[in-house]
VEXPA-663780 format. One record per residue: residue in one letter; x, y, z of N, C-alpha, C, CB in turn. Coordinates in steps of 0.02 Angstrom, whole numbers, padded with zeros to 5 digits, always signed. Glycine has a CB too. Layout:
N
aXYZXYZXYZXYZ...
***
This chain:
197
x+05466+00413-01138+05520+00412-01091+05577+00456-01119+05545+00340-01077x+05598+00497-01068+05638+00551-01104+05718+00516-01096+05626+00637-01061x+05783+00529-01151+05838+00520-01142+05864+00516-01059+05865+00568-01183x+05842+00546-01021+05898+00556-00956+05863+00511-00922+05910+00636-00912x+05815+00477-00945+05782+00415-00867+05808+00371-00906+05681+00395-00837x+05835+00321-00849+05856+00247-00866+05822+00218-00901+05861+00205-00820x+05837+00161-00904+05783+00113-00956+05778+00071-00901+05811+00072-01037x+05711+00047-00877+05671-00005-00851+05742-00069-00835+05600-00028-00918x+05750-00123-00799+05785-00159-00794+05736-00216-00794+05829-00146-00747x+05792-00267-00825+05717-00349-00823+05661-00358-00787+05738-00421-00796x+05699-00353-00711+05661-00379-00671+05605-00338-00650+05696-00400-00624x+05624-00258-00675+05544-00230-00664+05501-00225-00726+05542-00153-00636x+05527-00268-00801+05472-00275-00845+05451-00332-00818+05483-00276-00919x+05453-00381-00791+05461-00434-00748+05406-00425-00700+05529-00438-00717x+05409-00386-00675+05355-00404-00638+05304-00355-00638+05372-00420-00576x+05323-00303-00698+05245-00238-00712+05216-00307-00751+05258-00132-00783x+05233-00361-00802+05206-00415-00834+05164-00458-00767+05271-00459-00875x+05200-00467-00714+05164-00502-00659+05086-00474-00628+05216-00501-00602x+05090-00411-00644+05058-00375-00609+05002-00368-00657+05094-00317-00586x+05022-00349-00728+04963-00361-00792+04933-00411-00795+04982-00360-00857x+04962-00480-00758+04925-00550-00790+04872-00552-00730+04982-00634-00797x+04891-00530-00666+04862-00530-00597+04797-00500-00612+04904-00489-00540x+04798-00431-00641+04731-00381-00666+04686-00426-00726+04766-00295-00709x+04726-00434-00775+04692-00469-00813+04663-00537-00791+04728-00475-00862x+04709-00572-00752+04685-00631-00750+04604-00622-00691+04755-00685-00723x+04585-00568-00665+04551-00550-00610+04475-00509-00640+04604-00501-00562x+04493-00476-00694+04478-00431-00750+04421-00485-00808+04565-00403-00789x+04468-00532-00839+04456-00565-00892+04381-00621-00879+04529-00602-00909x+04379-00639-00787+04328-00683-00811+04257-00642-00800+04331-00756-00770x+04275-00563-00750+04242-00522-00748+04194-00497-00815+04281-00486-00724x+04246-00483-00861+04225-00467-00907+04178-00525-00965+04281-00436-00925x+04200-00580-00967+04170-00646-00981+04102-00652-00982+04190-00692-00938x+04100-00654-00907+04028-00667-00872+04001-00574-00896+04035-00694-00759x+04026-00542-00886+03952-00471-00916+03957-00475-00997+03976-00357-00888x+04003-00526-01042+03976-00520-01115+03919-00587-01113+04047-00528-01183x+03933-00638-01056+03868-00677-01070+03827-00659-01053+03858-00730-01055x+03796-00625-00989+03742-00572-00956+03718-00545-01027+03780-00502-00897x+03774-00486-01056+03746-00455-01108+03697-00505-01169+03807-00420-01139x+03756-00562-01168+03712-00604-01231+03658-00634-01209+03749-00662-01269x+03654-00651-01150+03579-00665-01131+03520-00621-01129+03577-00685-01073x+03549-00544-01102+03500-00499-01097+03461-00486-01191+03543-00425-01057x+03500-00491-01230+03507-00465-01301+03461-00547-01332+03613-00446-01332x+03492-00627-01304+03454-00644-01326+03387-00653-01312+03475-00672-01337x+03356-00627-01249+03309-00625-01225+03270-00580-01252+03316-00622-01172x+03285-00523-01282+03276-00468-01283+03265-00465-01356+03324-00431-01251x+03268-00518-01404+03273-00547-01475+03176-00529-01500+03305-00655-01469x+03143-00583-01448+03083-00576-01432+03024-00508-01441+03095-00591-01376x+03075-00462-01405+03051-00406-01380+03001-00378-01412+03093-00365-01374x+03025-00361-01479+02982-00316-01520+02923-00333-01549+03012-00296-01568x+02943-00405-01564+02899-00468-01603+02824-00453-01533+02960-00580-01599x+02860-00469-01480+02798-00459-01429+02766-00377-01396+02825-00501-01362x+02821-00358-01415+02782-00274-01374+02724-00268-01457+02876-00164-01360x+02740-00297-01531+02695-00266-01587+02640-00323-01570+02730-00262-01679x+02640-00358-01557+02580-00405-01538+02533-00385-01465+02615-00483-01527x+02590-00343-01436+02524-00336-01379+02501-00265-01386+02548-00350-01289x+02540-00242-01458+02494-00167-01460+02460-00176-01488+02512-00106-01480x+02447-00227-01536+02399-00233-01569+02345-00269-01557+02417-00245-01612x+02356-00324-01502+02298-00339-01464+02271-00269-01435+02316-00393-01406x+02320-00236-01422+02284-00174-01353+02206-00133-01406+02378-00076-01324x+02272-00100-01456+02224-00090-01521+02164-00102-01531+02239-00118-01567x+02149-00159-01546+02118-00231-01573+02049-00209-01526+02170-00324-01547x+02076-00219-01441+02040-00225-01393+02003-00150-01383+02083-00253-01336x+02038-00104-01373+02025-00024-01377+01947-00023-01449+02127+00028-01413x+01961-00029-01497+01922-00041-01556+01872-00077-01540+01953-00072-01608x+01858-00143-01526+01802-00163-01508+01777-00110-01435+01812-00246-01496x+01780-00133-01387+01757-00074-01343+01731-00019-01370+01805-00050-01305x+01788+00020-01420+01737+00077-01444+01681+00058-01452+01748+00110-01502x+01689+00028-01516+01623+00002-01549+01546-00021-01509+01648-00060-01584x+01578-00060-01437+01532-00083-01386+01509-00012-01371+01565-00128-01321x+01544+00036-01356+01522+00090-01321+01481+00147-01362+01582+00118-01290x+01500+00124-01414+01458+00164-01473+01404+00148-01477+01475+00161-01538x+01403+00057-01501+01321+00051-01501+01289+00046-01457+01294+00009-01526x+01310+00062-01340+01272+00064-01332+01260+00105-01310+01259+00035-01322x+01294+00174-01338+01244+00245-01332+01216+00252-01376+01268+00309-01324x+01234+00214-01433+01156+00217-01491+01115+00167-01455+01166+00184-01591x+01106+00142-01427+01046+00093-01394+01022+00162-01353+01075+00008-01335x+01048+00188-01287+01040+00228-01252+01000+00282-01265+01084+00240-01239x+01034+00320-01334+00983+00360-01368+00936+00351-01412+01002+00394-01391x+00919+00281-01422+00851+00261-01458+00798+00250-01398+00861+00185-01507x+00829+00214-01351+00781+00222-01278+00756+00294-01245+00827+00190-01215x+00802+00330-01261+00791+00401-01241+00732+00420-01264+00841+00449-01263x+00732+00415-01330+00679+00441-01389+00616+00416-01376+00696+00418-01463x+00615+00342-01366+00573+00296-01347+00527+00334-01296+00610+00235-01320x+00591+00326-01223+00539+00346-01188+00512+00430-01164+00553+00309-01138x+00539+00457-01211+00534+00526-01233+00456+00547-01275+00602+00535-01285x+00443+00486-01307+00373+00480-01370+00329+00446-01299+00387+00404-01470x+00359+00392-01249+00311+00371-01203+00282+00432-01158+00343+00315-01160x+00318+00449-01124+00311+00517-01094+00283+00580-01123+00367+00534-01076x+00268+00581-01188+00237+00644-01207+00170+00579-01214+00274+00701-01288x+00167+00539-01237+00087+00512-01235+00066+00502-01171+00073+00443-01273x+00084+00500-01141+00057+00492-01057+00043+00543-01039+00101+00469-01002x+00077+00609-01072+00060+00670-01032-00015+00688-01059+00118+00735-01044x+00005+00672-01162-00071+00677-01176-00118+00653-01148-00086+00661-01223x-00121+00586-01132-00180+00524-01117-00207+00579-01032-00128+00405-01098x-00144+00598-01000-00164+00634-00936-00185+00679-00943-00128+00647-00893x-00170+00719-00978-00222+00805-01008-00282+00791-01025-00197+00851-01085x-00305+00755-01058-00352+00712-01109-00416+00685-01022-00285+00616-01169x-00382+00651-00999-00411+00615-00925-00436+00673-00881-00345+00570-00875x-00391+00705-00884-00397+00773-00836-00446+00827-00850-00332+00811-00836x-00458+00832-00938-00512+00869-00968-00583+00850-00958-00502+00869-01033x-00579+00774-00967-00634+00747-00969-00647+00736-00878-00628+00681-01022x-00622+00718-00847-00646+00723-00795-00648+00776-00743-00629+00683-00779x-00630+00851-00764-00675+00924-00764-00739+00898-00781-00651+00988-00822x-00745+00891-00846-00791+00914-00896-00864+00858-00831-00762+00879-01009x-00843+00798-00837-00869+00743-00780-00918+00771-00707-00792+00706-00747x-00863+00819-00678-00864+00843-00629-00916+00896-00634-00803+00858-00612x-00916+00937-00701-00945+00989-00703-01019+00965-00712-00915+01033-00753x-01042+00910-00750-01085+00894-00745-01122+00854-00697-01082+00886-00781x-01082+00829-00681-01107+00802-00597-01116+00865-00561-01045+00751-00549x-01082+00904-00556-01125+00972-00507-01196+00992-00532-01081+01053-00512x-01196+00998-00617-01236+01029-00624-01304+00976-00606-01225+01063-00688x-01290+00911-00634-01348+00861-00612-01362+00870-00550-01335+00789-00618x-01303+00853-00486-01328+00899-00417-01362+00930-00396-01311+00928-00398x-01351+00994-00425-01396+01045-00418-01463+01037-00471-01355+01112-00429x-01491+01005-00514-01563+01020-00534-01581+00952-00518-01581+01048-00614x-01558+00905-00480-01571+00852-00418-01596+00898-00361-01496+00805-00391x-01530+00923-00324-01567+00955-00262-01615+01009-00267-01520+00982-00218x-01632+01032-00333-01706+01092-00367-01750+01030-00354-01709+01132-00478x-01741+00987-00410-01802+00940-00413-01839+00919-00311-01760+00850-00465x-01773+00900-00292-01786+00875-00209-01813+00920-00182-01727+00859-00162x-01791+00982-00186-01825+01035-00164-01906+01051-00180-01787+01082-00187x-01933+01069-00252-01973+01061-00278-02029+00999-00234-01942+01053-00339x-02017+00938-00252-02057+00892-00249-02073+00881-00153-02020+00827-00295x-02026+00909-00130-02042+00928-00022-02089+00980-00040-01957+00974+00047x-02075+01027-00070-02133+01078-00063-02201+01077-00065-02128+01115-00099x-02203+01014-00124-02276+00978-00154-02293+00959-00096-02277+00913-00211x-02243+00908-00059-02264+00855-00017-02304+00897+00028-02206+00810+00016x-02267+00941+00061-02275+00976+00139-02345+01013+00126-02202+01041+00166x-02350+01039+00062-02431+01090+00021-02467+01042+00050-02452+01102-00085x-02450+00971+00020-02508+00934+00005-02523+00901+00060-02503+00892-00049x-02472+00880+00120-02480+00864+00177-02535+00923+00226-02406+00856+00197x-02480+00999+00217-02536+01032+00258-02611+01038+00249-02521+01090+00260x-02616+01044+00167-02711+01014+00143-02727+00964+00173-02733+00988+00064x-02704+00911+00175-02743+00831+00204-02750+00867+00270-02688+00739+00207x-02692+00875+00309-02703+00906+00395-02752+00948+00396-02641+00949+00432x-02763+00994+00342-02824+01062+00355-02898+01024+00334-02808+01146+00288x-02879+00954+00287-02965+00938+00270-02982+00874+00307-02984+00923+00180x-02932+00865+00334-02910+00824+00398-02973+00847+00463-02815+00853+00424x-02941+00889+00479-02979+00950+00544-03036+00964+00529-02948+01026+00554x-03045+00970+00457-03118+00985+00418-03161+00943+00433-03119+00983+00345x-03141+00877+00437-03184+00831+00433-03191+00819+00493-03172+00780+00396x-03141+00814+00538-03181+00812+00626-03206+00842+00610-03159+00827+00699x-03203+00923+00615-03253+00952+00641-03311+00938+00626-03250+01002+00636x-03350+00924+00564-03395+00902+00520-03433+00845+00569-03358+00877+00448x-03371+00790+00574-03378+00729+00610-03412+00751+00659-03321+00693+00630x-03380+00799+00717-03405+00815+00773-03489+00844+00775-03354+00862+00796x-03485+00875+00727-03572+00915+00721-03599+00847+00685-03585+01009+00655x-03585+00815+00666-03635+00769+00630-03642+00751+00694-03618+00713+00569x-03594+00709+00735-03599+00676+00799-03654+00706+00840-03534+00681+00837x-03619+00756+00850-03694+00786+00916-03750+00775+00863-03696+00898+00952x-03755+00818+00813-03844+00793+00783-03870+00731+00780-03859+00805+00712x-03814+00701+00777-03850+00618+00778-03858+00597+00855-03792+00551+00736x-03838+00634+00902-03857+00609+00976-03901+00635+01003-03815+00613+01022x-03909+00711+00976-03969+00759+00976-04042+00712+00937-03942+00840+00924x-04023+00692+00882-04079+00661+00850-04115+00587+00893-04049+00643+00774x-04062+00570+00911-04078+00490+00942-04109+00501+01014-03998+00436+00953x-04095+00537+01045-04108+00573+01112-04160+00620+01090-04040+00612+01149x-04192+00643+01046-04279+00652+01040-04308+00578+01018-04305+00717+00971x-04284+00565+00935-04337+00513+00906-04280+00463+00943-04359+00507+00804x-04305+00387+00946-04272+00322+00967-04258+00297+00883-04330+00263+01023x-04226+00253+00878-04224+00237+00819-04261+00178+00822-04162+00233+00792x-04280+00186+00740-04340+00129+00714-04317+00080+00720-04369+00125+00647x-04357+00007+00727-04341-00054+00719-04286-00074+00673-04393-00081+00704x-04306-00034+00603-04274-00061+00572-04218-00028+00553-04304-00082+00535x-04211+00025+00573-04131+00056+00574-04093+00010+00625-04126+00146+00604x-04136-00004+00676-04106-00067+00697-04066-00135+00693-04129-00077+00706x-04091-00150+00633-04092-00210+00605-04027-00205+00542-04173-00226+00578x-03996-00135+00515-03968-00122+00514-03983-00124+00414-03929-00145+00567x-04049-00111+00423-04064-00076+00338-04039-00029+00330-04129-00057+00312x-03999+00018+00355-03988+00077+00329-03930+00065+00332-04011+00134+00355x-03846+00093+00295-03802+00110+00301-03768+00111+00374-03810+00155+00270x-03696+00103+00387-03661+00107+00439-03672+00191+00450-03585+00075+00427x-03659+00193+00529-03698+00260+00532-03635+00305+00508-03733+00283+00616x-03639+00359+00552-03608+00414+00515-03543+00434+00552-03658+00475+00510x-03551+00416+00609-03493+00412+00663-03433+00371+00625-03520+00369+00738x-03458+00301+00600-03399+00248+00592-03369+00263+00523-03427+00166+00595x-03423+00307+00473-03389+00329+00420-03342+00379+00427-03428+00346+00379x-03359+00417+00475-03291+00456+00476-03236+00445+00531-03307+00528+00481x-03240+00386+00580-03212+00351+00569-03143+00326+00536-03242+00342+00561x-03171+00288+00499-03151+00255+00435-03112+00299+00389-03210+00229+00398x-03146+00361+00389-03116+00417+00355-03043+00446+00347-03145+00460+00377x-03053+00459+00424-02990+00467+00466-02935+00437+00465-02998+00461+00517x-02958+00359+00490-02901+00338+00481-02883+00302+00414-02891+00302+00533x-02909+00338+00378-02888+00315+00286-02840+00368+00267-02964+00319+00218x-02855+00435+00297-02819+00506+00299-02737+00492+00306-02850+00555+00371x-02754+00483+00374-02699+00473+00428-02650+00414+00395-02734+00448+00509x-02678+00352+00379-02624+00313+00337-02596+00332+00276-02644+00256+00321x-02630+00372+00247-02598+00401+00178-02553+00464+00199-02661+00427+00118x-02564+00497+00265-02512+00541+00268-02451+00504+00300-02533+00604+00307x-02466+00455+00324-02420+00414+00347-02369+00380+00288-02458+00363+00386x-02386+00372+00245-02349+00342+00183-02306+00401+00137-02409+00305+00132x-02339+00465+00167-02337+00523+00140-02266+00515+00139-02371+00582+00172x-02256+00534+00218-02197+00556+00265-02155+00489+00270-02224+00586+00347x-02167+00436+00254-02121+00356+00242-02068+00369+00196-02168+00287+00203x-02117+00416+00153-02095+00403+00063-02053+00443+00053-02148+00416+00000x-02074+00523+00109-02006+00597+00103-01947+00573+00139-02029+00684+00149x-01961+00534+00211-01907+00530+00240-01880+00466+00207-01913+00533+00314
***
């Protein structure tokens, strides 16, 4: 305050004092209540560290095992790998191996096939030779049959026959033997052709 201003008079220290107690008194419990806020926040807040180092070290703790879970079970993972890495190459062998041998199977089954269907072949050829001979000594023998026939009707139709050709001393005649012949022929070619087809 410089020399030439008055000096303040009572009644306005008087009531700038009225006016300080008004602020303060308005001020003071304001301020009260945010140092207990503060001391609550602070004693709450006492805790803090004690618990943020405990839950890092659970976190830690927890992170660490997990690794470890996750470690051994890609070491599980890659022992299975291997596993079925050694399964899979023996399967492929055991299948190469299967696959060789049953060429090899195949090849001989053709070849048996074929000196089967030689042999089948072969043994029709016999048959049909040996069939057309019976048919040609077949025909042979009619015919034979047939000339015996007439001579024996030629003969009976001059001489009669004797009593005792009658009586049947002599042999079955010659007709019924061939005959008999025939159809002894004829059933064996019949068994012939049973036996091809």
């Amino acid at each position: 305050m410089s020399a030439t201003e008055p000096a303040p008079s009572i009644a306005e220290k008087v009531r700038f004092w009225q006016e300080q107690d008004q602020i303060n008194q308005a001020l003071i419990p304001r301020v009260v209540k945010l140092h207990d806020t503060v001391a609550e926040i602070a004693r709450q807040m006492e805790g803090t560290p004690t618990l943020l180092a405990a839950m890092e070290s659970r976190l830690r703790r927890q992170t660490h095992e997990e690794k470890e879970k996750l470690e051994q079970r890609a070491s599980q993972l890659e022992q299975l790998a291997e596993q079925q890495a050694d399964s899979l190459s023996i399967l492929r062998k055991e299948a190469s191996d299967e696959w060789i041998s049953l060429r090899r199977d195949v090849e001989r089954a053709g070849l048996n096939a074929a000196d089967l269907a030689r042999r089948i072949d072969e043994h029709s050829l016999r048959i049909e030779t040996l069939q057309k001979s019976l048919i040609d000594e077949l025909a042979q023998l009619r015919e034979e049959l047939h000339t015996l026939a007439a001579a024996q009707e030629t003969s009976l139709a001059i001489r009669p026959p004797a009593p005792s050709e009658l009586a049947g001393s002599r042999p079955a005649n010659i007709v019924g033997l061939g005959v008999s012949l025939v159809a002894l022929v004829l059933a064996v070619l019949a068994l012939m052709v049973h036996g091809r087809g």
